[in-house]
C-alpha positions in Angstrom: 144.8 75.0 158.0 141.1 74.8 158.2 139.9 74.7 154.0 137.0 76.4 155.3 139.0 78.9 156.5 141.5 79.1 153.4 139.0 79.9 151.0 137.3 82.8 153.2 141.0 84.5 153.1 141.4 83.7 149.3 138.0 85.3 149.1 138.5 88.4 151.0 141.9 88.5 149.2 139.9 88.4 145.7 137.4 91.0 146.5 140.4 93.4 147.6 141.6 93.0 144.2 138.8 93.3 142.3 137.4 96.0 144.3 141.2 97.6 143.6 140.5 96.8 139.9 137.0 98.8 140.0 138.3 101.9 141.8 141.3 102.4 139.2 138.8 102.0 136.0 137.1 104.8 137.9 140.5 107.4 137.7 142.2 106.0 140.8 142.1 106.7 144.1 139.1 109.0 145.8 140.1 112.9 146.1 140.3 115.2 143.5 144.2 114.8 142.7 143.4 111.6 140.9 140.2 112.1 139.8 140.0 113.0 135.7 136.2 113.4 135.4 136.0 116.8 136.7 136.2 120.8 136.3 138.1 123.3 138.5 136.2 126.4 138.6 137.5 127.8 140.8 141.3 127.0 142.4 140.3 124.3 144.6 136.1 124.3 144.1 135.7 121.4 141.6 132.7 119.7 139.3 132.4 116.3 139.3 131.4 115.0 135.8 130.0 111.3 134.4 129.1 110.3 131.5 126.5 107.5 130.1 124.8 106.2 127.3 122.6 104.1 128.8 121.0 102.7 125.4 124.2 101.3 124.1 126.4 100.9 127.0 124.1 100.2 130.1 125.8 100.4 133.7 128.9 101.8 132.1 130.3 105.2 133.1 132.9 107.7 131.1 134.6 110.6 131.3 136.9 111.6 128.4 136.1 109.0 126.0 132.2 108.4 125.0 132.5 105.2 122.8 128.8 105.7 121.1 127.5 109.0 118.6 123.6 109.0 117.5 123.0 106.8 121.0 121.3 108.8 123.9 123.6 110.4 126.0 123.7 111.6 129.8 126.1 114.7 131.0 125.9 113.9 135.1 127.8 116.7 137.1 127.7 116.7 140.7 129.1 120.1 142.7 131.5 119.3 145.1 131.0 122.9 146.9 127.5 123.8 148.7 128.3 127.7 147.0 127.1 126.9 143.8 124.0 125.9 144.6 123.1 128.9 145.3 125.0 130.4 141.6 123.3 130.5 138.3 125.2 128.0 135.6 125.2 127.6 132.3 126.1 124.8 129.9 127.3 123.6 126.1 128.8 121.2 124.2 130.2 122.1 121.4 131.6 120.4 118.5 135.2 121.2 118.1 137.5 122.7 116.1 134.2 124.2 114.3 132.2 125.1 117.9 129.1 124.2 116.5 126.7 124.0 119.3 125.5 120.5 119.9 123.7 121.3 123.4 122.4 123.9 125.8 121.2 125.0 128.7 120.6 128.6 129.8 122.0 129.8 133.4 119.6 128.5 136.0 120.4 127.4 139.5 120.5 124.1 141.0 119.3 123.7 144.5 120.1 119.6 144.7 124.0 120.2 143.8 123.5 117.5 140.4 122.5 118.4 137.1 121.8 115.9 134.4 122.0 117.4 130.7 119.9 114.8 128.5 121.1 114.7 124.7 118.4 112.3 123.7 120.1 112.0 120.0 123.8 111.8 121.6 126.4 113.6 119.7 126.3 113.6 115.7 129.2 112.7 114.7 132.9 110.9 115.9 135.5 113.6 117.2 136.4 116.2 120.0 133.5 118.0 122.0 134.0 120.6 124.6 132.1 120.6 127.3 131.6 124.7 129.0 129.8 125.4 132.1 130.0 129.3 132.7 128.9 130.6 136.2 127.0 133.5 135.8 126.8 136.4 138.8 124.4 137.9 140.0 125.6 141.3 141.1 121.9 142.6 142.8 122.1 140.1 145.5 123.6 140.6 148.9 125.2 136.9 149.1 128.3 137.2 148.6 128.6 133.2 147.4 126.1 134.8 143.9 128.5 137.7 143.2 131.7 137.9 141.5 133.5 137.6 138.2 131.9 135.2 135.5 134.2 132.2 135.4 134.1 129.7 132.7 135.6 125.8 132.3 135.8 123.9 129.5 136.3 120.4 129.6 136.8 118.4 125.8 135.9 114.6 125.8 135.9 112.3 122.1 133.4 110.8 120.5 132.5 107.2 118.5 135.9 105.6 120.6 133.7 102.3 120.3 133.0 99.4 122.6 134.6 100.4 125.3 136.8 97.2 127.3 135.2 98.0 130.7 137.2 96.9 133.9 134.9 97.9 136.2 132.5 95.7 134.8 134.4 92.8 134.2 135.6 93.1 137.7 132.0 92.9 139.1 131.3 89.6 137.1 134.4 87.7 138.3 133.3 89.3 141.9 130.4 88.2 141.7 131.5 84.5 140.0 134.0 84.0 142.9 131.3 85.0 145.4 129.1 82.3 144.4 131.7 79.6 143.7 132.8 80.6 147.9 129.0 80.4 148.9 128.4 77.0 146.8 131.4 75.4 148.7 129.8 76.9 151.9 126.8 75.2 151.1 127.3 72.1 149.3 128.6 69.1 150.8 129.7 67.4 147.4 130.9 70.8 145.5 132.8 70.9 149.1 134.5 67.4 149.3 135.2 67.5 145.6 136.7 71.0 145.9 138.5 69.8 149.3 140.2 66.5 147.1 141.4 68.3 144.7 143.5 70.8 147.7 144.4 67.4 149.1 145.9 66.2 145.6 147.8 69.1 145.2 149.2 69.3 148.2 150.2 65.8 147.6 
């Protein structure tokens, strides 16, 4: 076999894996049944939900677990239904058991389908916080999508979990490793012949 050719299928086999290895420290598989990052307010009508803290843990995302308190934090939800654009919302976090209010933002609608909730001080202290979002309706208007019951979620998350062991990250640096080590033995006649005796000695 062609070593050329038997490192570009070890390669494309590598990036399958680590690609695999990224998607599961994300919650598994795309759809909603395996996603954990989100609300359900409604029986099927879902919120997606991310967390960051951006200071502390740059290019890292969370969900349940927030490793950092006192670190600027980042509430990212993302409708996954065009209706509540068009629907007032409301959210808190709350400190739990004791509800003390940590963050909030009156109802207010938002056109783009994202809302970021900036907590520039992060959460005070290590423990359980509930996230609520309540959907407010607006019984005046004629669209039907505005009117209804008001439906609440809560969603809880801990705090201060430290350092988080990220393998979404760490499967992006050996991605990125093995992509340069293929493109250096692409390139590099020595890297190449040295890489191609050492093949031949094994195979001996």
């Amino acid at each position: 076999m062609n070593r050329a050719h038997f490192f570009a299928k070890g390669f494309l086999g590598g990036l399958g894996l680590l690609l695999s290895a990224a998607v599961w420290a994300h919650g598994g598989a795309a759809g909603t049944d395996t996603d954990q990052c989100k609300f359900e307010l409604e029986p099927t009508h879902w919120i997606h939900y991310t967390a960051y803290q951006p200071k502390s843990y740059p290019a890292e995302e969370f969900c349940g677990k927030l490793p950092g308190t006192n670190t600027p934090t980042q509430l990212v939800f993302d409708y996954q239904d065009m209706r509540y654009r068009k629907m007032s919302i409301e959210f808190e976090v709350t400190k739990e058991p004791e509800g003390t209010r940590v963050f909030f933002l009156p109802a207010s609608k938002h056109s783009s389908g994202t809302v970021n909730l900036d907590l520039p001080n992060g959460v005070p202290d290590a423990g359980k916080y509930l996230i609520h979002i309540t959907l407010i309706p607006e019984q005046d208007k004629m669209d039907v999508r505005t009117q209804g019951d008001r439906l609440d979620a809560h969603m809880s998350f801990t705090a201060g979990t430290g350092a988080p062991g990220s393998k979404y990250s760490n499967a992006l640096y050996l991605l990125f490793a093995f992509a340069g080590l293929f493109g250096l033995y692409l390139s590099n006649a020595t890297f190449k012949n040295k890489v191609d005796s050492l093949i031949g000695k094994n195979k001996a």
